[in-house]
N, C-alpha and C positions, 0 to 999 in steps of 0.2 A: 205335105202330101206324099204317098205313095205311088208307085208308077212302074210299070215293068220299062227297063233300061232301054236306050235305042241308041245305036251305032252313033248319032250325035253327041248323046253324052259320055263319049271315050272320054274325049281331052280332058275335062274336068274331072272325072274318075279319077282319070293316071294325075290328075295336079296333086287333085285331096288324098291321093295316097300317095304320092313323092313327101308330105309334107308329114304324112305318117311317120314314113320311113323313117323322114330324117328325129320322129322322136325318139324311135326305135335306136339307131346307129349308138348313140353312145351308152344304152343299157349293157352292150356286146359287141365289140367294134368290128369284130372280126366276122362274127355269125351273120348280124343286119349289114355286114357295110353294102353300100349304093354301086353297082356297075355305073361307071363315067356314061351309058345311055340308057339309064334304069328308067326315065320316063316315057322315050322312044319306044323302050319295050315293052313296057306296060300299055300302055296304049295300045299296042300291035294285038300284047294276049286278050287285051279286053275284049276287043275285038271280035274275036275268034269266040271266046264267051258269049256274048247278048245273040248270036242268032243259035246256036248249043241248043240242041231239045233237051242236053240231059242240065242244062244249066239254069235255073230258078235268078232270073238278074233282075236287081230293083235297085232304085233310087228314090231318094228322098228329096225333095224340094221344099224351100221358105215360099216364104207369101210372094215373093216375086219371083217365085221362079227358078232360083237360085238353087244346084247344087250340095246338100248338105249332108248325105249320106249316101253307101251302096252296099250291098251285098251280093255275093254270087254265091250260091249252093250248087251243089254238083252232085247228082247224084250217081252214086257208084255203090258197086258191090261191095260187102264187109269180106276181109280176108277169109279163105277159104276153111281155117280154123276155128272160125268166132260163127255161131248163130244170134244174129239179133234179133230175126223174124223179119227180115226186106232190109230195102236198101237205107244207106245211110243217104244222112246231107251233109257234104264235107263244105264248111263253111272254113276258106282259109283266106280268104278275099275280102272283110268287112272293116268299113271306116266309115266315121262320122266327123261332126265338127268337134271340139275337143270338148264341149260344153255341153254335148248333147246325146250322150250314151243313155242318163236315164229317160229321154225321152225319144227322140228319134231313134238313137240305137234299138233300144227296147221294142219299138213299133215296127222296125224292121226284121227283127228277128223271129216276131210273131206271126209278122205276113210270111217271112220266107219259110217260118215251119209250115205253117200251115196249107202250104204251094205244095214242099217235100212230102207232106204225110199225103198230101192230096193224088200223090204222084207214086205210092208204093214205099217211102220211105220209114222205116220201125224206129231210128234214131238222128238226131244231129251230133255233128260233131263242130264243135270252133277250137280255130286256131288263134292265140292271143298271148303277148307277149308276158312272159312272168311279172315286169316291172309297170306292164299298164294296166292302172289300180282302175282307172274310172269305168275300160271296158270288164276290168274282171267282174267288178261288182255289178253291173249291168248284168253279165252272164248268170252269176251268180242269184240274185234275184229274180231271175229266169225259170229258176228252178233246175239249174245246170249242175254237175257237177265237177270236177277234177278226177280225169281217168288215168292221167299219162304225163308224163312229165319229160323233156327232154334237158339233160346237161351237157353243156358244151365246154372244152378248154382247148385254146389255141394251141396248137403244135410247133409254131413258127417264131414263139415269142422265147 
């Protein structure tokens, strides 16, 4: 089930994305590594998101109830150089169970477009890490494509 987010479902949010993170950390140790209260803080920005008018917040729930995916879409202006025709929906915020990107993922991504175009939005955008295959291909079957790329190298190593 689908559901616009509520202030109740912070904790679990910021759980299922601590656990994200931590798959993220070792693709790029340096880029993803965790603040010693990256859960605290998440929680706190989530927060601040679910009552956001400019923010599109859903979660996904099992048969009991349970927690299994979220999304936030934001929607903002495109850079002052770029015409897309309206705003975007800057999707940098989305986690599911790890098992369930072609199904939940997928069905969340459909609701939150369909929230964003509902609202003025010409494009989405997701943010997704190079080395996680199950959500690219979810994106990717979307009918998404790859616009942007970012390369990182530590300076300190």
């Amino acid at each position: 089930m689908i559901r616009d987010a509520t202030l109740e479902d912070a904790d679990a949010i910021a759980a299922l994305a601590h656990a994200r993170r931590l798959d993220y950390e070792p693709a790029q140790p340096r880029f993803w590594r965790q603040a010693a209260d990256a859960v605290e803080k998440h929680t706190h920005f989530v927060s601040t998101l679910i009552p956001d008018d400019r923010v599109v917040s859903l979660v996904a729930t099992d048969d009991d109830e349970r927690l299994v995916g979220y999304v936030f879409a934001t929607l903002v202006p495109p850079p002052p150089v770029y015409d897309p025709g309206g705003l975007t929906g800057y999707i940098d915020d989305f986690a599911v169970m790890p098992a369930l990107w072609s199904t939940t993922g997928s069905a969340l991504l459909i609701e939150a477009k369909s929230r964003v175009l509902a609202r003025g939005a010409a494009q989405i955008v997701v943010v997704t890490g190079q080395h996680d295959g199950p959500k690219r291909e979810a994106l990717l079957n979307a009918g998404m494509t790859v616009a942007s790329e970012w390369l990182v190298q530590s300076l300190l190593d």
